[in-house]
Structure formats: C-alpha cells, structure tokens
C-alpha positions as CSV (number, residue, x, y, z in Angstrom):
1,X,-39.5,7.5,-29.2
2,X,-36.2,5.8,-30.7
3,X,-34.3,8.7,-28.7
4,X,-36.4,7.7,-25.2
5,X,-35.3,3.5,-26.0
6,X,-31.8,4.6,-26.6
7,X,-31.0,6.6,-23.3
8,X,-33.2,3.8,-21.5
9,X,-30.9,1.1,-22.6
10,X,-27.5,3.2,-21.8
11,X,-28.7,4.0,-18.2
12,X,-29.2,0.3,-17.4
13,X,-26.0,-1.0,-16.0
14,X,-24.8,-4.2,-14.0
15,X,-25.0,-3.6,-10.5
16,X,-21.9,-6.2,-9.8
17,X,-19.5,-4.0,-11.2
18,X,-20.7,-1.0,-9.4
19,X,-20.5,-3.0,-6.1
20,X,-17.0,-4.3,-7.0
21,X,-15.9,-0.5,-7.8
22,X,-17.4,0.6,-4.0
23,X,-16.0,-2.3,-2.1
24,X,-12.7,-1.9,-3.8
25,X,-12.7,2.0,-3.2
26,X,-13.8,1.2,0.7
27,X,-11.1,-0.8,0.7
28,X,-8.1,1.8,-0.6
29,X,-9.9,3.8,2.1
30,X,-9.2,1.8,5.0
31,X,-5.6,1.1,3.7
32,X,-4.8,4.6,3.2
33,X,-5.8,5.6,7.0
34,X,-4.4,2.2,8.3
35,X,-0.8,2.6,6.3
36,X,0.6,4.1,9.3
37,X,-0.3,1.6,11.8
38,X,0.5,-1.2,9.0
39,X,4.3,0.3,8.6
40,X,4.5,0.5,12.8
41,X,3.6,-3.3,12.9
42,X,5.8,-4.2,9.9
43,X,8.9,-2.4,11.0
C-alpha cells in the first residue's frame, strides 16, 4: 500500500514543463535544418 502511494506520487508530473521541453526541442529542430538557409541570408 505505502509502496503503490509512493510510485503514484513520483509518476505525477507538471505538464508545463514537459511542454516547455517539446517546444523548445521542436524548436532546435527547425534551427538545425534551417542553419544553412539562415547562414545564406546572413552572409
């Protein structure tokens, strides 16, 4: 019973911080494949 409460309570976690961590991964993404064309426009 006290283990079941335990592992409930660790696998809750905030769902803003998990978005944050997406968006901000999508977002490396699109620089990474868009670095080229950034550098072209730059220079």
């Amino acid at each position: 019973m006290e283990f079941k409460r335990k592992f409930g309570r660790q696998k809750k976690t905030k769902p803003t911080k998990g978005l944050l961590l997406v968006i901000l991964l999508a977002f490396v993404l699109i620089l990474w494949f868009k670095a080229e064309d950034i550098m072209h426009a730059l220079f």
